[in-house]
C-alpha positions in Angstrom: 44.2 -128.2 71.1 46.5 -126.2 68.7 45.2 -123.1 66.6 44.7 -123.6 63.3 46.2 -120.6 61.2 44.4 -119.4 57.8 46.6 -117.6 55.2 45.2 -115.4 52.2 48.0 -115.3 50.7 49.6 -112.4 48.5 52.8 -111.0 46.5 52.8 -107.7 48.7 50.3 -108.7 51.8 48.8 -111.3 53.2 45.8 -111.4 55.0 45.5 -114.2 58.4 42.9 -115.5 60.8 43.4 -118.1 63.7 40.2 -120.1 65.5 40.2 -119.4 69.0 41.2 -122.9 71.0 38.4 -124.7 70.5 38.7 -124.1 66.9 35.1 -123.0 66.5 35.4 -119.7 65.0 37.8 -118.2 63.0 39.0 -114.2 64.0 40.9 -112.1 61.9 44.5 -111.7 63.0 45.3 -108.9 60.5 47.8 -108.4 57.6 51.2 -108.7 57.3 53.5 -107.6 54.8 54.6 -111.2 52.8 58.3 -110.5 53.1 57.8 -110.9 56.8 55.3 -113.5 56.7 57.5 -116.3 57.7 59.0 -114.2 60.1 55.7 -113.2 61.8 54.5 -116.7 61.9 57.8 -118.1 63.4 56.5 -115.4 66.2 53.2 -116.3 66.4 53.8 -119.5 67.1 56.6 -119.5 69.7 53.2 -117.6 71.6 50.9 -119.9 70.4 50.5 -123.6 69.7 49.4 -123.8 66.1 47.9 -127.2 64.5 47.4 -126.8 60.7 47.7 -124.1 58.3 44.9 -123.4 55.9 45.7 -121.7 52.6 43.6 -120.4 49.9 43.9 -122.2 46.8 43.1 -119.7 43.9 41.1 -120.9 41.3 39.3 -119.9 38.1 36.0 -120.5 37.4 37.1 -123.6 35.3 38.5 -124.9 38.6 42.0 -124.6 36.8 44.6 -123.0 38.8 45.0 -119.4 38.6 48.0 -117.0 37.5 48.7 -116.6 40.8 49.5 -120.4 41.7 53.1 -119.6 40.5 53.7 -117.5 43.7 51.5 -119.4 45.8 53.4 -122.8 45.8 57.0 -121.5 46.2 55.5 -120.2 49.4 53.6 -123.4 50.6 56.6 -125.2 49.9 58.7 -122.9 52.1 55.7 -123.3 55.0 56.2 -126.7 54.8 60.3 -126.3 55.4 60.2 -124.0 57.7 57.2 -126.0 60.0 57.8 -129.6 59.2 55.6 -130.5 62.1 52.7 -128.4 61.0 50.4 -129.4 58.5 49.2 -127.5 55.4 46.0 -127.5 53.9 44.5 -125.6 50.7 41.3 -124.7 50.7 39.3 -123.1 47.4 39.1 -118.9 48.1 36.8 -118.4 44.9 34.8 -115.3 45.9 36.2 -114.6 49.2 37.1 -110.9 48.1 33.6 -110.7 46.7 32.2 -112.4 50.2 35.1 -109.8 52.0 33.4 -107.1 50.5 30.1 -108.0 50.7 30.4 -108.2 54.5 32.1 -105.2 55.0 29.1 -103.6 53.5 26.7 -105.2 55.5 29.1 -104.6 58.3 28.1 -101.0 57.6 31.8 -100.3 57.0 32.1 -96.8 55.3 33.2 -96.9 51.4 36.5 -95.8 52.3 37.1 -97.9 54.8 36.0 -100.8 52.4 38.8 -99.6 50.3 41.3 -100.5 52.4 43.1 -103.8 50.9 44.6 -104.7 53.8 41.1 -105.0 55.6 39.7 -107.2 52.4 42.7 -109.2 53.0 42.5 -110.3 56.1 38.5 -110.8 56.2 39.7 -113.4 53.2 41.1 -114.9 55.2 38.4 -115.3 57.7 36.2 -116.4 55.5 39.0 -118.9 54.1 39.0 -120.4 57.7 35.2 -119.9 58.4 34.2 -122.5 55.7 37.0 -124.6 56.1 35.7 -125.5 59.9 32.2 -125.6 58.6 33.0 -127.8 55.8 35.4 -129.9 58.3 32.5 -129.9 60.7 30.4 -131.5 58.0 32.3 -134.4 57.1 
């Protein structure tokens, strides 16, 4: 069984987790400049077998697309070019910085390492993958 990759994506960093095997539990992988993204992940994978990538979908509270949809698709659609054989799915990230901080505080993570954006980043993404196994588990 593949890993399954999750992507917070942003326009200067992007946060990632990956499940272990099993894909039971999702692990942050850490933060990667975007510019290199594609670049890290062609990595990644040569390393690892990877079965799905999960993106966060932004939203508003409307459940209409957010301003930063118009930086987010050009980059799903080069995922999907780049890894034909991998499939993509978005997954709503409303509140995962709010959840990322949250449990970096209850982490008893110091204030300034809780103001690291890189670190909020990449526990996004966690969560991101977290609730897409739960929710996948529940279906």
């Amino acid at each position: 069984m593949g890993r399954i990759i999750s992507i917070d994506y942003g326009r200067k960093r992007t946060g990632l987790a990956v499940t272990d095997t099993l894909q039971l539990i999702a692990n942050g992988l850490g933060t990667v400049q975007s510019s290199q993204l594609i670049p890290f992940l062609k990595s990644y994978i040569e390393k690892e077998p990877v079965e799905l990538f999960v993106v966060g979908l932004p939203k508003q509270m409307n459940n209409q697309p957010s301003e930063s949809m118009k930086y987010i698709e050009p980059f799903v659609n080069t995922l999907k070019k780049t890894f034909p054989h991998i499939p993509v799915e978005m997954v709503d990230e409303r509140f995962t910085s709010v959840l990322a901080q949250q449990a970096m505080i209850t982490g008893g993570m110091k204030k300034k390492d809780r103001q690291d954006k890189a670190k909020v980043d990449e526990i996004s993404a966690t969560i991101i993958l977290q609730s897409y196994l739960e929710n996948r588990r529940f279906r």
